[in-house]
C-alpha positions as CSV (number, residue, x, y, z in Angstrom):
1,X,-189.6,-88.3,-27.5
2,X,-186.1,-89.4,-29.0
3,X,-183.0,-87.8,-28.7
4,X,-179.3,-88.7,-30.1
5,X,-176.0,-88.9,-29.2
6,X,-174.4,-86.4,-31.3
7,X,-170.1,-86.7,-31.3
8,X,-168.1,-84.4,-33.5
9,X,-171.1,-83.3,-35.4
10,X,-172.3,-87.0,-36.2
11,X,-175.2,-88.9,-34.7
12,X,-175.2,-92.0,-33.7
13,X,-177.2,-93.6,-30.4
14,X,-181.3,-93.3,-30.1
15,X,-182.8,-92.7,-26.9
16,X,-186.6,-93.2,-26.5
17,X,-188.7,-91.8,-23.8
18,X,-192.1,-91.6,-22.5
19,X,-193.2,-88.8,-21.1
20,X,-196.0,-87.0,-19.2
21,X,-197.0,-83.9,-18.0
22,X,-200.4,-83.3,-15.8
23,X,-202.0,-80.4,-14.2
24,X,-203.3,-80.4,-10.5
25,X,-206.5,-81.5,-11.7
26,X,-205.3,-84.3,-13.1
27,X,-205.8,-83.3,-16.9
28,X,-202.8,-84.2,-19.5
29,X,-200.8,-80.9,-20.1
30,X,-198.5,-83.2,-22.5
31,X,-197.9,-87.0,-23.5
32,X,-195.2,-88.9,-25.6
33,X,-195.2,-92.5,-25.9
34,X,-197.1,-95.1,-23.8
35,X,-197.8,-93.3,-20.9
36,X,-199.5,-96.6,-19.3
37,X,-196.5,-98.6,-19.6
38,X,-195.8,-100.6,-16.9
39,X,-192.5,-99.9,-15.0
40,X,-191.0,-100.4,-11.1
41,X,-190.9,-96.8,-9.9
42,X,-187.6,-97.8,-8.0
43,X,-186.2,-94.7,-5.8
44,X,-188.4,-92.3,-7.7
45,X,-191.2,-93.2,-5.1
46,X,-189.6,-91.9,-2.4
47,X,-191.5,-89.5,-1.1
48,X,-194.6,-91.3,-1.0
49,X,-192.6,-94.1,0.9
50,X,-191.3,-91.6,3.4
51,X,-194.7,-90.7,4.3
52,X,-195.1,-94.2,5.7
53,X,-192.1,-92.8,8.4
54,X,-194.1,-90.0,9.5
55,X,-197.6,-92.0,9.5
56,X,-195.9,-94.6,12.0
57,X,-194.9,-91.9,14.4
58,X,-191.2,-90.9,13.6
59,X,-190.3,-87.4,14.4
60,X,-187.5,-86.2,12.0
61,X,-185.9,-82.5,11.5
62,X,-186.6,-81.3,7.7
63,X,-183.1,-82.3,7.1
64,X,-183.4,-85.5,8.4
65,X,-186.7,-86.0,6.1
66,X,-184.9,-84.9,2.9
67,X,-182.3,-87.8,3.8
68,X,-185.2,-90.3,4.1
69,X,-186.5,-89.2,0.5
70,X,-183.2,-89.3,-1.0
71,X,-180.7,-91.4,-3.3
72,X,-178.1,-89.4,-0.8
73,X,-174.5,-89.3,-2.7
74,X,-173.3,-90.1,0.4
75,X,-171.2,-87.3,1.6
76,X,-170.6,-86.8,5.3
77,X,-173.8,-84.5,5.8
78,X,-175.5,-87.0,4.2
79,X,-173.8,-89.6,6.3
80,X,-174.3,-87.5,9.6
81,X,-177.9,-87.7,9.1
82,X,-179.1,-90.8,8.1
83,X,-176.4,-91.7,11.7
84,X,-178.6,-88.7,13.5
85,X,-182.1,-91.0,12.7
86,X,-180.9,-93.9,13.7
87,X,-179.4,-93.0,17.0
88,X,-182.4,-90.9,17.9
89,X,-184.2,-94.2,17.4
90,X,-182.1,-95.9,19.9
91,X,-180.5,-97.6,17.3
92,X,-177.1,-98.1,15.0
93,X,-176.4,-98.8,11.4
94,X,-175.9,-102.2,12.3
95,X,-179.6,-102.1,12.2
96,X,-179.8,-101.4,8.7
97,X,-181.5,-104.3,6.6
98,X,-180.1,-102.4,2.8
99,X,-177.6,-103.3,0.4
100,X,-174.1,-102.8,1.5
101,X,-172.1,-100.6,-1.2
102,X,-169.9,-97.4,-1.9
103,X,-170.7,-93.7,-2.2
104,X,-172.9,-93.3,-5.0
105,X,-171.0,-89.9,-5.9
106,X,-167.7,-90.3,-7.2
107,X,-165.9,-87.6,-5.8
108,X,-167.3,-88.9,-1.8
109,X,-166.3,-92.2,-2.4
110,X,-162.5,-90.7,-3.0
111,X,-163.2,-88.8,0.4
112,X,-164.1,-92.0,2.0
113,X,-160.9,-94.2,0.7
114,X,-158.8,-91.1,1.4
115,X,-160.0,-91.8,5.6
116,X,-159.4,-95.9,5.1
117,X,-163.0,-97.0,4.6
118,X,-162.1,-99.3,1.2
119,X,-165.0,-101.5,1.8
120,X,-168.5,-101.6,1.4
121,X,-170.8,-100.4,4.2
122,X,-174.6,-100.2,4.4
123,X,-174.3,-96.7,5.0
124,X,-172.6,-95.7,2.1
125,X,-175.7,-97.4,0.3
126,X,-177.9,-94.7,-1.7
127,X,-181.0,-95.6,0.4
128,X,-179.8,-95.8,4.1
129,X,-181.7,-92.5,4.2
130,X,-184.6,-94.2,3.5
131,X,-184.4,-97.7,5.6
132,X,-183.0,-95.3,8.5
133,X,-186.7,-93.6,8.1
134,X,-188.5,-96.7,8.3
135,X,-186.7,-98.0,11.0
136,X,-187.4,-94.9,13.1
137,X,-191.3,-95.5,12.1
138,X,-190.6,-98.6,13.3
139,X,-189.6,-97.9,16.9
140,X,-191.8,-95.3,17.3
141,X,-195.0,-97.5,16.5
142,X,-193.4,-101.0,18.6
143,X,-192.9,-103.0,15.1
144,X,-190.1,-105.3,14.4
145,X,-186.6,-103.6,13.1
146,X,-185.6,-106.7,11.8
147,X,-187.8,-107.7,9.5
148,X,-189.1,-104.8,8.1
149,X,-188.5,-105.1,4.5
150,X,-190.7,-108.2,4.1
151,X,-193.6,-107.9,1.8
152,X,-195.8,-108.1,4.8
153,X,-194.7,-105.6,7.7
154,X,-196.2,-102.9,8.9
155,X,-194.2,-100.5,7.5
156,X,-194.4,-102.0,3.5
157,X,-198.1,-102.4,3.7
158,X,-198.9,-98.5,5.0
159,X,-196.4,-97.8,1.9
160,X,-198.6,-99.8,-0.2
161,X,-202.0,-98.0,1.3
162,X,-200.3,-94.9,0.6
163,X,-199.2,-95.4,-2.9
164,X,-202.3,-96.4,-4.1
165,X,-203.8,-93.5,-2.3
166,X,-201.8,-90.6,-4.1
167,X,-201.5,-92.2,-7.5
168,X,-205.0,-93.6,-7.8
169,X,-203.5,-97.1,-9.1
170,X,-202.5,-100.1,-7.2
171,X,-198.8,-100.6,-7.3
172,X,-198.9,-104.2,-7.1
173,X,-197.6,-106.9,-8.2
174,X,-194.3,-105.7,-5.9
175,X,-190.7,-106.6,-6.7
176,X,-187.7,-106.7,-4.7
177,X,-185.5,-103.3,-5.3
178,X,-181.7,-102.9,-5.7
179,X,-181.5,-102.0,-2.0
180,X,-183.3,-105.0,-1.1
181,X,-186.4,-103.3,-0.1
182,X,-190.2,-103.8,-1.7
183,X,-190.4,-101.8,-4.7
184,X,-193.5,-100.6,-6.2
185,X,-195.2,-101.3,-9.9
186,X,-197.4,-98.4,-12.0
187,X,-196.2,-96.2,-15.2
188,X,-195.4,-92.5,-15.9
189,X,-199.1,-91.1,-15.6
190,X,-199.5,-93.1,-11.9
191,X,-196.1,-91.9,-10.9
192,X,-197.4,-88.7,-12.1
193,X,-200.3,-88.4,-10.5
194,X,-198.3,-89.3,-7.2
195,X,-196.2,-86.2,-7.9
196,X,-199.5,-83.8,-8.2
197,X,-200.0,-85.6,-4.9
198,X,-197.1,-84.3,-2.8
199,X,-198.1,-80.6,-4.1
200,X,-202.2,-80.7,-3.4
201,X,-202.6,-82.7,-0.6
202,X,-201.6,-81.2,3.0
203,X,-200.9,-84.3,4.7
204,X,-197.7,-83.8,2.2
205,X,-196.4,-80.5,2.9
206,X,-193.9,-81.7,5.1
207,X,-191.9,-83.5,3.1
208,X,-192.5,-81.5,-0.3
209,X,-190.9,-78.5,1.9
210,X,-188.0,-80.9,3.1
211,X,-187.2,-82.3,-0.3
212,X,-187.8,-78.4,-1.6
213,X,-185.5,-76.6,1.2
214,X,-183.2,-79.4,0.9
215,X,-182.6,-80.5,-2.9
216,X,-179.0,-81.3,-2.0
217,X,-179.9,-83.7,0.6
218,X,-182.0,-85.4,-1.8
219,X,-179.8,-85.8,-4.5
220,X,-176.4,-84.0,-4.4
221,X,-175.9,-81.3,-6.8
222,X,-173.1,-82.6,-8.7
223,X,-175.3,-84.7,-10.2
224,X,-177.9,-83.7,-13.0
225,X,-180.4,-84.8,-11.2
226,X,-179.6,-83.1,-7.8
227,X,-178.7,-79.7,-10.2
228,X,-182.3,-79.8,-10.9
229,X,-183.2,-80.4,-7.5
230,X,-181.7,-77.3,-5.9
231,X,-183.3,-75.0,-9.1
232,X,-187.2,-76.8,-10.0
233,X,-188.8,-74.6,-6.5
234,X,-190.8,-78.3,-5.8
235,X,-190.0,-82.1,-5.3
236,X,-188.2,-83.9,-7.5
237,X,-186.9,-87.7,-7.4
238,X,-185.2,-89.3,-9.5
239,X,-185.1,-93.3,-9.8
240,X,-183.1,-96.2,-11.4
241,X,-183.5,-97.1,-14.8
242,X,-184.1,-93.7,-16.4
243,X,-186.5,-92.4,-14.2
244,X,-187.1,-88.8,-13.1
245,X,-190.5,-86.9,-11.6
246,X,-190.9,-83.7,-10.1
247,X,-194.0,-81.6,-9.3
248,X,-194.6,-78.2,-8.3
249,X,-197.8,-76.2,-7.4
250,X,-200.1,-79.4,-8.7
251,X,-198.2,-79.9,-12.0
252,X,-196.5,-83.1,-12.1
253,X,-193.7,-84.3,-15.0
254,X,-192.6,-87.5,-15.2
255,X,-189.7,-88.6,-17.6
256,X,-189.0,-92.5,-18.2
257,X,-185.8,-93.3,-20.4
258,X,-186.6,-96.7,-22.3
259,X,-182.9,-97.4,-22.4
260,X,-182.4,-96.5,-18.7
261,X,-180.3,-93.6,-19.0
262,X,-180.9,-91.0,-16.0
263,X,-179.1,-88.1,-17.9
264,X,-181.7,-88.6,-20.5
265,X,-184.4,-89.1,-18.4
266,X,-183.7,-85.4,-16.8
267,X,-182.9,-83.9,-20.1
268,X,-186.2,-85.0,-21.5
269,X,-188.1,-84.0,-18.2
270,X,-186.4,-80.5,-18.9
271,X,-187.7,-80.3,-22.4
272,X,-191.2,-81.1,-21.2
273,X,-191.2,-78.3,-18.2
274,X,-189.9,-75.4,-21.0
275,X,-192.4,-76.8,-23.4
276,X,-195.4,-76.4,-21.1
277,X,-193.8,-73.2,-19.7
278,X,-193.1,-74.5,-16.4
279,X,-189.1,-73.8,-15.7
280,X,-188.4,-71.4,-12.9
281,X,-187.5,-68.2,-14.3
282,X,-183.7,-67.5,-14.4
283,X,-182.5,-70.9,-14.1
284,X,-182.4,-72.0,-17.9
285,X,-178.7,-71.2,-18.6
286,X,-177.8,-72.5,-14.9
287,X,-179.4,-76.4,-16.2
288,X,-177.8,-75.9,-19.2
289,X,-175.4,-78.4,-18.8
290,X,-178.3,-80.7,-17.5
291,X,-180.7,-80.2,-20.5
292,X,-178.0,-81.2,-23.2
293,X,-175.6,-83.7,-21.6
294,X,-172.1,-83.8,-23.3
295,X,-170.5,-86.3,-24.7
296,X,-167.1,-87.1,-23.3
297,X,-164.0,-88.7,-25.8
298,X,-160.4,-88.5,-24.8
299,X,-161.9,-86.7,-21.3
300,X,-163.1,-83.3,-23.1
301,X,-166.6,-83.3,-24.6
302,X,-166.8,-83.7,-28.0
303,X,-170.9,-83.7,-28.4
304,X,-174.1,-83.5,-26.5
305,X,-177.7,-85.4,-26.5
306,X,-179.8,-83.5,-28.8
307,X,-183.6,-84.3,-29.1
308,X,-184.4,-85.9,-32.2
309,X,-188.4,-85.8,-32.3
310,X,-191.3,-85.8,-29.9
């Protein structure tokens, strides 16, 4: 699939992406580009790695779950919660092993300068859901808080079992993610065919109702993705890097922008779902926006991404 930049009436950027779609029985619905492509599923995986929490014991509220699968925006309910795991783990942020940084929304980082908190905190980090998650798993099953984003812990290597359980494909070799955690390795159909897992599978009701109930909490709804998120009826991630999956009743889509553009990424993922007939009734005009991204010059838009071909 391709789509362009259009301004004032002219195109000019290409976009590539690959993209799959795949029923709950595994068979290929639609496919554009190399769908075996090798790619770091970055925060798109999750879900899968929030199943790791509940496998070592942690008991979280469905909230408190849709935290631990999100890339939060970090507003205070977002905030509140991944605080809410941690101290019903006994412990504190201070215990947190991410990345410091800001808000990932713009308009919650504003809210947070506007209370005098200028600098960067681990909390503010898109993924303290997440590591506040694993560090509950951790307490509840006696493993080490401190270490647990090496390779090796407990934690990393039920996420790696569990990966390669739902997608059918060994995520390895593992690299090192923004966040600092262990990411995972596999392409669009893998990632894929982990989405059909959270859908089909039982053991993964919980968090597909979580991430379902609470699309907000998983991504905020300001942005695209999060917009889809409160509308698609299922799970839906999105990840760095132009990356965005999403599954409901088996049928999994997986998007991958070649140039790492998420807005892409979601507007291709919406083409796919209206192509195979698989966007919720009634929320068309609603995503909208979403599906054909404008372009902004002088702060009003003056274009949108169109696809080109695929």
């Amino acid at each position: 699939m391709r789509f362009s930049r259009v301004r004032s009436g002219l195109a000019e950027t290409s976009h590539d992406v690959i993209a799959i779609a795949i029923d709950s029985d595994g068979s290929t619905l639609f496919a554009s580009g190399d769908v075996e492509r090798p790619f770091f599923y970055r925060s798109a995986v999750k879900p899968l790695q929030a199943m790791a929490t509940l496998r070592a014991g942690a008991v979280l509220s469905d909230e408190q779950l849709a935290v631990a699968c999100s890339s939060h925006g970090g507003f205070p309910v977002h905030l509140a919660l991944v605080e809410s795991i941690l101290s019903n783990a006994g412990l504190s942020t201070s215990d947190l092993r991410c990345a410091s940084g800001r808000p990932l929304n713009q308009r919650a980082d504003l809210m947070q300068r506007s209370l005098g908190r200028d600098g960067d905190e681990r909390l503010f980090h898109n993924c303290s859901g997440k590591h506040s998650g694993w560090l509950a798993g951790c307490v509840a099953s006696g493993w080490d808080t401190e270490t647990y984003l090496e390779a090796d812990h407990p934690i990393q290597r039920s996420i790696v079992d569990i990966v390669t359980e739902a997608t059918d494909a060994s995520p390895e070799p593992l690299g090192v993610d923004g966040c600092g955690a262990p990411t995972l390795r596999g392409s669009v159909r893998s990632l894929a065919a982990g989405f059909r897992t959270l859908t089909t599978d039982p053991h993964f009701d919980r968090i597909a109702f979580a991430m379902t109930r609470f699309g907000a909490l998983v991504g905020d709804n300001l942005r695209g993705e999060g917009r889809v998120g409160v509308n698609w009826s299922g799970p839906s991630k999105g990840g760095a890097e132009g990356l965005f999956a999403a599954s409901r009743e088996g049928t999994a889509i997986v998007t991958k922008s070649l140039d790492g553009s998420t807005d892409i990424a979601v507007s291709a993922f919406l083409e796919v779902a209206n192509r195979i007939g698989a966007l919720p009734e009634g929320t068309a005009e609603w995503l909208e926006p979403v599906a054909q991204p404008p372009v902004i010059g002088g702060g009003r838009p003056v274009g949108r991404f169109e696809l080109v071909s695929g």
